[in-house]
C-alpha positions in Angstrom: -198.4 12.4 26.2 -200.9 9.7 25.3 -202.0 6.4 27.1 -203.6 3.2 25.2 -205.9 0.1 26.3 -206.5 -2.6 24.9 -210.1 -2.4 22.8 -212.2 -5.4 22.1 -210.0 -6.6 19.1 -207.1 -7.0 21.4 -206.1 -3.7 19.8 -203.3 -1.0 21.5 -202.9 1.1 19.6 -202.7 2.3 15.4 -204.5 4.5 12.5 -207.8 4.4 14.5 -206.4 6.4 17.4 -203.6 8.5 16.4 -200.6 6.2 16.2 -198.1 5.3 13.4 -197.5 1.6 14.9 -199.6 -0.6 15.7 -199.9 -2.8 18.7 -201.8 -5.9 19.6 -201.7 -8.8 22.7 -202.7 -11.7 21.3 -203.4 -15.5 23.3 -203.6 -18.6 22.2 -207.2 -18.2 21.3 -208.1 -21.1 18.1 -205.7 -20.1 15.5 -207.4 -18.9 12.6 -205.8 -20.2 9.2 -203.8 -17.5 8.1 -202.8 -16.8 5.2 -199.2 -16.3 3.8 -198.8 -12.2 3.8 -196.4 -9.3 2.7 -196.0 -6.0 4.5 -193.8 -3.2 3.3 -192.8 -2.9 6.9 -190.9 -4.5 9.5 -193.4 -6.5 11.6 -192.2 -8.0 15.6 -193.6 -10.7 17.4 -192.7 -10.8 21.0 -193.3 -13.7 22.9 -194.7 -13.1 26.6 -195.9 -16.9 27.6 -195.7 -20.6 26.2 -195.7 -21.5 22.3 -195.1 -19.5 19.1 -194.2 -20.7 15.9 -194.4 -18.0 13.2 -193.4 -19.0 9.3 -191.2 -17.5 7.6 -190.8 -17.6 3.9 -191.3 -21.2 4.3 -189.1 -21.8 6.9 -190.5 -22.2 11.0 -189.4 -19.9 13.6 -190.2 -21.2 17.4 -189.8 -18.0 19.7 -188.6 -18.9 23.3 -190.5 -16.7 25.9 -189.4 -12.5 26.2 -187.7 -13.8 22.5 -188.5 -10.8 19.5 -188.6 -11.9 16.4 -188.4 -9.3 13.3 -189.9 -10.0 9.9 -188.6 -7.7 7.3 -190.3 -6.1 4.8 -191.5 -7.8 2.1 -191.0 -11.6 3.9 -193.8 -13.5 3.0 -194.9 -14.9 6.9 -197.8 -16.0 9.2 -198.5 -17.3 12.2 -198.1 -21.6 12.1 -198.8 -22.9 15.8 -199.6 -21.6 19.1 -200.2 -23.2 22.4 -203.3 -22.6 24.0 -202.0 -20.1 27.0 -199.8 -18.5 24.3 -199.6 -15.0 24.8 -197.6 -12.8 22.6 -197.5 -9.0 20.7 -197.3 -7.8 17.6 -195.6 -4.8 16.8 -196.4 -3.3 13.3 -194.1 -0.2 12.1 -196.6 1.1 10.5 -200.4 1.7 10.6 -202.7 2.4 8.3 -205.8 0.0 7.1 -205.6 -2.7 5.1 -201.7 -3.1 6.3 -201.3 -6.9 4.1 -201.0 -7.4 0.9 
């Protein structure tokens, strides 16, 4: 058995501390621009509280609260708009660095 916080990065768990997925709690901290990005893994986005609209091969996705959303492997995606109390997870099925391509 194994128990995980949260590290400074927002971080769960992944490579860093023995786990094969990764998971982070992220808020509606400024959104960084992100770039468009692959994985060849499923990634989920959960919603927990207010806003999220995450892109999806050009096409917008706006999650509704406790609402998962999956991107497949390969889907080119990022993250388009969040409110500022957003609060959300992302739930990578893999971890290893340098998970984007």
């Amino acid at each position: 058995m194994k128990t995980f916080s949260k590290n400074p990065e927002w971080w769960f768990c992944g490579h860093w501390n023995g786990s094969n997925i990764q998971i982070k709690h992220s808020t509606g901290r400024p959104l960084k621009e992100e770039n468009e990005h692959t994985h060849d893994f499923a990634e989920y986005y959960l919603l927990l509280k207010w806003k999220l609209t995450v892109e999806i091969n050009r096409e917008l996705f706006a999650l509704k609260v406790l609402e998962l959303l999956m991107v497949e492997s390969w889907e080119a995606h990022k993250i388009s708009a969040k409110s500022n109390d957003a609060e959300y997870l992302i739930i990578k099925e893999k971890s290893f660095p340098w998970n984007k391509i």
